[in-house]
C-alpha positions in Angstrom: 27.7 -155.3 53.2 28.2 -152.0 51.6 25.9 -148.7 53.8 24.9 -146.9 51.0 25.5 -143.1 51.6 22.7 -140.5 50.6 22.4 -137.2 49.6 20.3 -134.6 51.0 17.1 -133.1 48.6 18.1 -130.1 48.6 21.6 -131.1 48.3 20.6 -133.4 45.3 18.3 -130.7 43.4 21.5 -128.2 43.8 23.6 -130.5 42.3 21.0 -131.8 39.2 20.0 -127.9 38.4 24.0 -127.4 38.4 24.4 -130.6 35.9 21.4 -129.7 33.7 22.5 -125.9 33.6 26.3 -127.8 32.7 24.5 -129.6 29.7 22.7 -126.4 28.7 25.9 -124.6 28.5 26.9 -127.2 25.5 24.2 -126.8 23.2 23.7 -125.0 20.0 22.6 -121.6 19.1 19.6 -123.5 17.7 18.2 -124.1 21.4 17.2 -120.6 22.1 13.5 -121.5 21.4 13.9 -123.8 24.7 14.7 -120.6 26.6 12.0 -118.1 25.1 9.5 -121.5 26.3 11.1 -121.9 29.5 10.5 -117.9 30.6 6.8 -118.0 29.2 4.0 -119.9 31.6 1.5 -122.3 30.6 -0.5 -120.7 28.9 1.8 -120.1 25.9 2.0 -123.8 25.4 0.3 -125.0 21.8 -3.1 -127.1 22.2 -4.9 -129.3 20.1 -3.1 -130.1 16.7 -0.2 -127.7 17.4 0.4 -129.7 20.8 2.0 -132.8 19.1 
């Protein structure tokens, strides 16, 4: 039977903040709202009806 290797956390975080920031990279101008949301905290987030 097969010993299945694994990855260290921190080791795995690295590499899925490196793949997301990868997918990122692709996207359209049209994603910069996800950026301006991203740098803002909670607070900024809509509530009630606006929340979806």
């Amino acid at each position: 039977m097969k010993q299945i290797k694994h990855e260290p956390k921190p080791q795995m975080a690295a590499r899925f903040e490196a793949e997301a920031r990868q997918a990122l990279a692709k996207r359209s101008s049209q994603g910069r709202f996800l950026d301006i949301a991203a740098s803002k905290d909670r607070s900024w987030e809509p509530v009630g009806r606006l929340a979806g």
